[in-house]
C-alpha positions as CSV (number, residue, x, y, z in Angstrom):
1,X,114.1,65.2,135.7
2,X,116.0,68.1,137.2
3,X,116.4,68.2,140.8
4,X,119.3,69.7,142.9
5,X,121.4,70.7,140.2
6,X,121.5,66.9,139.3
7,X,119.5,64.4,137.3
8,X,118.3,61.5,138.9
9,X,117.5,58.1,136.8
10,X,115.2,55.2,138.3
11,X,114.6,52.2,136.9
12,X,112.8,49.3,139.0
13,X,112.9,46.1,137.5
14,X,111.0,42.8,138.7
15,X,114.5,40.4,138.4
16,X,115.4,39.4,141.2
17,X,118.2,42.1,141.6
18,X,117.2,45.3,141.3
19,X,118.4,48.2,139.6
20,X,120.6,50.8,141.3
21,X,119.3,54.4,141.6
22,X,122.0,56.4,140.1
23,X,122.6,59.7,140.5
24,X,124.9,61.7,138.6
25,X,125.9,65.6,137.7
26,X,123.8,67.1,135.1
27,X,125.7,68.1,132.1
28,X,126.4,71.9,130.8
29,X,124.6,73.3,134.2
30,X,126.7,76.3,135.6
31,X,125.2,75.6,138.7
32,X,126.2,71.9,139.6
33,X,127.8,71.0,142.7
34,X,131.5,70.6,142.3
35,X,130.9,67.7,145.2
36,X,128.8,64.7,143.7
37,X,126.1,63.5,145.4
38,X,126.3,60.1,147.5
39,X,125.4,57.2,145.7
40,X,122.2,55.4,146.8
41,X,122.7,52.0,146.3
42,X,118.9,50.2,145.7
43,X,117.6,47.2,148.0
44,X,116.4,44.1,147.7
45,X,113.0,43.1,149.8
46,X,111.5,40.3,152.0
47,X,108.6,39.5,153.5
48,X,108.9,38.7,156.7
49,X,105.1,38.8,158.8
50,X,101.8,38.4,157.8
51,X,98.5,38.6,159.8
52,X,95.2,39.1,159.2
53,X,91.3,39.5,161.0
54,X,88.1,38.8,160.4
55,X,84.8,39.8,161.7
56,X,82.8,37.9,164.1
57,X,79.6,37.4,162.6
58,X,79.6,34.4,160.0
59,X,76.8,34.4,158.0
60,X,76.2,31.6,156.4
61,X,74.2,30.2,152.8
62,X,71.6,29.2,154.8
63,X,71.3,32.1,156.6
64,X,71.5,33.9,152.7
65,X,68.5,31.6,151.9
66,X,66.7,33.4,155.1
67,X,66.7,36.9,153.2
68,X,66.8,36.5,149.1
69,X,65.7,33.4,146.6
70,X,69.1,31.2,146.9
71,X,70.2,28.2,148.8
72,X,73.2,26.7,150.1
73,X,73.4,24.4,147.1
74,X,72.6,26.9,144.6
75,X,75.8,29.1,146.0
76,X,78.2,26.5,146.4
77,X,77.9,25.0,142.8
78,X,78.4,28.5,141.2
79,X,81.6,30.0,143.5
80,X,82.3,27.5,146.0
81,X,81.9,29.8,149.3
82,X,79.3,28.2,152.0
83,X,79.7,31.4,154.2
84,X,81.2,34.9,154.7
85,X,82.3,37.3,157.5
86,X,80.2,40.1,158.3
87,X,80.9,43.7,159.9
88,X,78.3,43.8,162.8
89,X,78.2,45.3,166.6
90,X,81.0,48.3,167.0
91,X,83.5,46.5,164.9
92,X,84.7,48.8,162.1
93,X,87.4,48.1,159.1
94,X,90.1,50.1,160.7
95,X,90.2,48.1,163.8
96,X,90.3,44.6,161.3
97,X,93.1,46.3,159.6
98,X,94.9,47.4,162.4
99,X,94.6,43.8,164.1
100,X,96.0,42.2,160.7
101,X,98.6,44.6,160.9
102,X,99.8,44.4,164.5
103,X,100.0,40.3,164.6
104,X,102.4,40.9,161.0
105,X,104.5,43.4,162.9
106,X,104.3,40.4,166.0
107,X,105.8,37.4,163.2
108,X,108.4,40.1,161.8
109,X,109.6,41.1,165.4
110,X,109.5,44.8,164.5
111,X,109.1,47.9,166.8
112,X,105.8,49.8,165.5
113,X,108.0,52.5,165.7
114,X,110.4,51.2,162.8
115,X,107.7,50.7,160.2
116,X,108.2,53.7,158.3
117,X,105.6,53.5,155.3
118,X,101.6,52.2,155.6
119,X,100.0,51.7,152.4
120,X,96.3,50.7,153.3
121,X,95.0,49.1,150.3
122,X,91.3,49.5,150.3
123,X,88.3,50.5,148.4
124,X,85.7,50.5,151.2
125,X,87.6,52.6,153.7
126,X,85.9,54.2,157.2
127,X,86.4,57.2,156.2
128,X,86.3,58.6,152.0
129,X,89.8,60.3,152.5
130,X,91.4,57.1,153.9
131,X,92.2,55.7,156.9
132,X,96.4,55.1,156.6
133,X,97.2,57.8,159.7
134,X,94.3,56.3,161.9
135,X,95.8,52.8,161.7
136,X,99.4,54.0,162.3
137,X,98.5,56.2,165.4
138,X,96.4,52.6,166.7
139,X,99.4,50.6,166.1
140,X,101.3,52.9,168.5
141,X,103.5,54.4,166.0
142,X,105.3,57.9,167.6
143,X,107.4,58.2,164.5
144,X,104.9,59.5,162.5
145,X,105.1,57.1,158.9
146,X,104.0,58.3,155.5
147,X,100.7,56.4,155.5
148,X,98.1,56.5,152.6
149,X,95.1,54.2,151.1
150,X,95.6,52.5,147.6
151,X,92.1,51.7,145.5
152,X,92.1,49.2,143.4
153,X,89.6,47.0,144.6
154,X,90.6,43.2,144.3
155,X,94.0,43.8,143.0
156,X,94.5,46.1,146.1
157,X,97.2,44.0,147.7
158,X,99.6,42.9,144.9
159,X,99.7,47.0,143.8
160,X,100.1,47.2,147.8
161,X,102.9,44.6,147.7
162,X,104.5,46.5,144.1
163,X,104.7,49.6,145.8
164,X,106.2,48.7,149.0
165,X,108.7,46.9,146.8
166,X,109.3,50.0,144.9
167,X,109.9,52.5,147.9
168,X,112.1,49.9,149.4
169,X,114.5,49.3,146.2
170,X,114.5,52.9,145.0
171,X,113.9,55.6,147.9
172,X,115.5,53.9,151.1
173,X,112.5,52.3,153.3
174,X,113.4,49.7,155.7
175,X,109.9,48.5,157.0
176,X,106.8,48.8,154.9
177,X,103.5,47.6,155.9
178,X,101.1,46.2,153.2
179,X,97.5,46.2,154.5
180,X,95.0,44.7,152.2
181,X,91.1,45.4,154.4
182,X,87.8,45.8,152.8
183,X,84.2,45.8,153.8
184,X,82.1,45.3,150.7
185,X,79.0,44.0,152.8
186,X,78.6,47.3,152.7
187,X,78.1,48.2,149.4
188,X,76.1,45.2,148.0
189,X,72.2,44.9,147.8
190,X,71.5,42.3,150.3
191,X,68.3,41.8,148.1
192,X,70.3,40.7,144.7
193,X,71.5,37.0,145.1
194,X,73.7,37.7,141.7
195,X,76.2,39.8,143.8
196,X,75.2,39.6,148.2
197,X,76.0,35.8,148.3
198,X,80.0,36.7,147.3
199,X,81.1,39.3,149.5
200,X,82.8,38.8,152.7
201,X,85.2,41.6,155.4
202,X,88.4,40.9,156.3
203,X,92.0,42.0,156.7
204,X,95.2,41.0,156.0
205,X,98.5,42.5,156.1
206,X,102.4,41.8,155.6
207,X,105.8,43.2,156.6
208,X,108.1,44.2,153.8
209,X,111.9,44.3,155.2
210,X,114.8,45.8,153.3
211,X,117.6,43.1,152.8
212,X,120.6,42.7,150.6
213,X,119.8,42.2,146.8
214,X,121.1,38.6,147.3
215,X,118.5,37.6,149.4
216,X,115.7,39.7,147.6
217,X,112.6,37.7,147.6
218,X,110.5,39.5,145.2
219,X,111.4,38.3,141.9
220,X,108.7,39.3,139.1
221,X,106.1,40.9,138.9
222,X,103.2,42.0,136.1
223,X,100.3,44.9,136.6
224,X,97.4,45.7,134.3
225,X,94.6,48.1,133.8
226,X,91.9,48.3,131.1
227,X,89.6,50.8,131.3
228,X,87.1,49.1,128.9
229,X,86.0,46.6,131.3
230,X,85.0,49.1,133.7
231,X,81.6,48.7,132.9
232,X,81.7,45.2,134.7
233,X,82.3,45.8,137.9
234,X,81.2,49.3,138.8
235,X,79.4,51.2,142.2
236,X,79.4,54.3,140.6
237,X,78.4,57.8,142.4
238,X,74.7,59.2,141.4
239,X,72.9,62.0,142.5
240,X,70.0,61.4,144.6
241,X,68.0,64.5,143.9
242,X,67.5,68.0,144.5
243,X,68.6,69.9,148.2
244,X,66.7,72.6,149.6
245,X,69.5,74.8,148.9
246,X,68.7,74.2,145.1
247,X,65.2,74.2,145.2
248,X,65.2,77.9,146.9
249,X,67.8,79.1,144.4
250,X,66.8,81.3,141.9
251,X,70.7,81.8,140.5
252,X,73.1,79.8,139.2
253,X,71.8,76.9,137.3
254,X,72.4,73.1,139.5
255,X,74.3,74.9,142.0
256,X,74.4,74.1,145.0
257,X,75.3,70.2,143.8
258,X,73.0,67.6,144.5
259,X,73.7,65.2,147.3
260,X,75.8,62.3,145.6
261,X,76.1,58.9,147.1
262,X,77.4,55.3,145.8
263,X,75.7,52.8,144.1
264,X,75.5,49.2,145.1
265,X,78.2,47.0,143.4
266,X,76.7,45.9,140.2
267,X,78.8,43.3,138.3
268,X,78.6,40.9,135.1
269,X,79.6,37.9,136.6
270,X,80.2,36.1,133.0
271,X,82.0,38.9,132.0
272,X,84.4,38.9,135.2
273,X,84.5,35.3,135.0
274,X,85.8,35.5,131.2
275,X,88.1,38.1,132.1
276,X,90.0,36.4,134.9
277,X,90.2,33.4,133.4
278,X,91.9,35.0,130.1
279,X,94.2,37.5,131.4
280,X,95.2,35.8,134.5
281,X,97.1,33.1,133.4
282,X,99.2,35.5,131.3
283,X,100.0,37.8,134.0
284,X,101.6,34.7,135.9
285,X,103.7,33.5,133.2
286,X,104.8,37.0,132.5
287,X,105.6,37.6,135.9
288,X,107.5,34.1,135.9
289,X,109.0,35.1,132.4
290,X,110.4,38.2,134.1
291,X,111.6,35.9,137.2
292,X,113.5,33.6,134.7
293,X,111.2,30.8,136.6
294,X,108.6,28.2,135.2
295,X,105.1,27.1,136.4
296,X,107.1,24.1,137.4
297,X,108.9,26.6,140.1
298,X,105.9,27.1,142.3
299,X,105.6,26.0,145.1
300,X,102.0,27.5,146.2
301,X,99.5,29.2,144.0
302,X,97.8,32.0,146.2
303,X,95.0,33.7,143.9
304,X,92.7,36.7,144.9
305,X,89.7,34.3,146.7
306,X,87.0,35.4,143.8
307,X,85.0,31.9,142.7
308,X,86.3,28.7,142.7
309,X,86.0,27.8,139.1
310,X,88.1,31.0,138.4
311,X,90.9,29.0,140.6
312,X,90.5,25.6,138.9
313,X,90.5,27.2,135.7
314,X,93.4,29.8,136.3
315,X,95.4,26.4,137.8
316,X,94.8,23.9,135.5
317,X,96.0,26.6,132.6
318,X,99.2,26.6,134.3
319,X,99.3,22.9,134.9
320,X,99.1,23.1,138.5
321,X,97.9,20.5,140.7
322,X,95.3,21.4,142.9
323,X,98.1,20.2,145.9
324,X,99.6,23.8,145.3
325,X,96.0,25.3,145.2
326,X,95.6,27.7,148.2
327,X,91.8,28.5,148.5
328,X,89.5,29.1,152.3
329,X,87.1,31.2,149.4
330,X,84.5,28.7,151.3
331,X,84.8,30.0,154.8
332,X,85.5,33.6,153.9
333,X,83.5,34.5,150.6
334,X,85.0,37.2,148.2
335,X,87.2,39.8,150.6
336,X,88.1,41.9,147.6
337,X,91.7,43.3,148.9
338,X,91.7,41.3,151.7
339,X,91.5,37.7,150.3
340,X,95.4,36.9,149.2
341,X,96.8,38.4,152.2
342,X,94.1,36.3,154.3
343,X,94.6,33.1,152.6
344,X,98.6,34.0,153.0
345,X,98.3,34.2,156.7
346,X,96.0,31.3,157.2
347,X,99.0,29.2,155.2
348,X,101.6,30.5,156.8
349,X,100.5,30.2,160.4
350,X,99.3,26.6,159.7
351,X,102.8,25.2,158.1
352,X,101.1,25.0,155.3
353,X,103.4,27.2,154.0
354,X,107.4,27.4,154.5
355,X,109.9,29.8,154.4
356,X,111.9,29.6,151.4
357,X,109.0,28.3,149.4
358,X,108.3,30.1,146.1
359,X,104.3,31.8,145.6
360,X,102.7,32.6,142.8
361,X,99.7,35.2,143.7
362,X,97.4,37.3,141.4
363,X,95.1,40.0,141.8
364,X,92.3,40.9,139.8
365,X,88.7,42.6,139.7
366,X,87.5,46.7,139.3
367,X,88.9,48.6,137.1
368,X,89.5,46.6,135.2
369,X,92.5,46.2,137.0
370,X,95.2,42.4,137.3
371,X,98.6,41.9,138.5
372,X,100.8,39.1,139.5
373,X,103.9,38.7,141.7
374,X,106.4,36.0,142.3
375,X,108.0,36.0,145.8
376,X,109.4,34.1,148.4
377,X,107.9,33.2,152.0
378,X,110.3,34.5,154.4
């Protein structure tokens, strides 16, 4: 890649010292600078805040049992939740996300105005063409960040927490905020007890701080996609029939477009379950692999809050104890990107979980789409 007269070469590795970004003259060019370009020498990265927010209206199973054929028993032997957090009132997504985010910037003691990069990871945004901007301009921000959504459903946040990794290491951020916020209560069929009785909203955020690569506290990391699984979790866009612009027009054949919309969530909850419990387990041990660590190097286990029997299962292939189990999937439900940075916070602000201590977290869900990272609290 040709840029400036000068090639650049980036490589980001998941070891725990990352690679340099070298940049160097490009060979047989007439037109390269006699005067070499500085060196930029790459980062390590640390988190260093977390926060997170939830709605106020809790519904619970037996409120569930109110509306569709279930029960709180029937619920709780299948994923383990007993009830979920629910948008209601004038409460929107972007004002959860920018709660979650302000109490991380709080922990990490950072100006909103030093927080150079937002990456909003979310598949149930306010608005289609994301919310990143809105939620910088609420935090206070006069600097005016780079700010943008990431979709990738439950894996949201790990990508999220890649990527703020990656512009730290290899383009020079100093503060990166990792929001992981969805809303699916608003895209399930409260009528369908195979999917309404899993979802929950929420928010949840971290700081990412530049350090030195000696104290770098990301130390492996593993990301997946597989297209062929899409069919198992999908809301697909549909049409929903004719305007009156196309029923009057006598020209161009299904023009104008009919009106689209999204689907509810369908999802093959065997398939999922399958899914997770397969590829999962290999994701963390390559991650460790990549880390030089072991299973017996973790100190917490913090997995996306999807069913409970997906945790034990996930756990006891790694031969972890349920002692280093994180889970509040009862009180919360499924928050999609939301759930590991929720349960982080909760862990965190409770001494639960200390600085210095070594997490193992995984995302996984749409897409398909799984990833893993290794860090360090604090």
């Amino acid at each position: 890649m040709t840029m400036s007269s000068s090639l650049f070469h980036l490589t980001l590795l998941s070891s725990p010292i990352p690679t340099k970004l070298v940049c160097f003259s490009a060979q047989n060019n007439s037109h390269a600078s006699k005067s070499p370009l500085p060196r930029l020498e790459s980062k390590g990265c640390k988190l260093v805040g977390c926060g997170s927010a939830v709605p106020r209206l809790e519904i619970t199973n037996d409120d569930l049992a109110k509306v569709v054929d279930t029960s709180d028993e029937w619920i709780s032997v299948r994923t383990g939740i007993r009830k979920r957090r629910v948008l209601s009132g004038g409460e929107s997504l972007t004002s959860l996300a920018v709660e979650a985010a302000r109490k991380a910037i709080e922990m990490a003691k950072v100006d909103p105005n030093d927080v150079d990069l937002i990456l909003v990871c979310s598949s149930t945004p306010d608005d289609l063409f994301g919310t990143g901007p809105q939620i910088s301009k609420q935090l206070g921000s006069k600097s005016n960040p780079l700010a943008y959504n990431i979709t990738a459903a439950c894996s949201g946040f790990i990508l999220g927490l890649i990527s703020a990794a990656s512009h730290i290491r290899g383009a020079g951020f100093q503060n990166v905020l990792v929001i992981g916020a969805d809303a699916v209560s608003r895209h399930v069929d409260w009528t369908d007890r195979s999917s309404c009785i899993i979802f929950g909203d929420a928010a949840g955020a971290v700081l990412l701080q530049a350090c030195n690569c000696e104290e770098d506290g990301l130390f492996g990391f593993d990301l997946h996609s597989d297209g062929d699984g899409y069919r198992h979790i999908t809301a697909a866009c549909k049409e929903e029939g004719a305007t009156k612009a196309q029923d009057s027009n006598e020209g161009v054949l299904d023009f104008p477009p009919k009106k689209h919309s999204y689907s509810y969530i369908q999802m093959n909850g065997q398939e999922v379950f399958r899914f997770a419990i397969r590829s999962v387990p290999q994701s963390i041990e390559s991650a460790l692999e990549k880390a030089n660590l072991s299973a017996s190097n973790i100190d917490w286990l913090v997995l996306h809050q999807a069913n409970q029997r997906i945790i034990d299962a996930v756990a006891n292939k790694l031969e972890l104890p349920s002692e280093k189990v994180i889970s509040n999937l009862a009180n919360y439900g499924n928050t999609s990107s939301a759930s590991i940075p929720l349960a982080l916070d909760e862990s965190v602000r409770s001494g639960k979980i200390k600085a210095g201590q070594i997490i193992a977290a995984s995302g996984f869900g749409a897409g398909l789409t799984w990833g893993s990272a290794i860090f360090q609290w604090g």
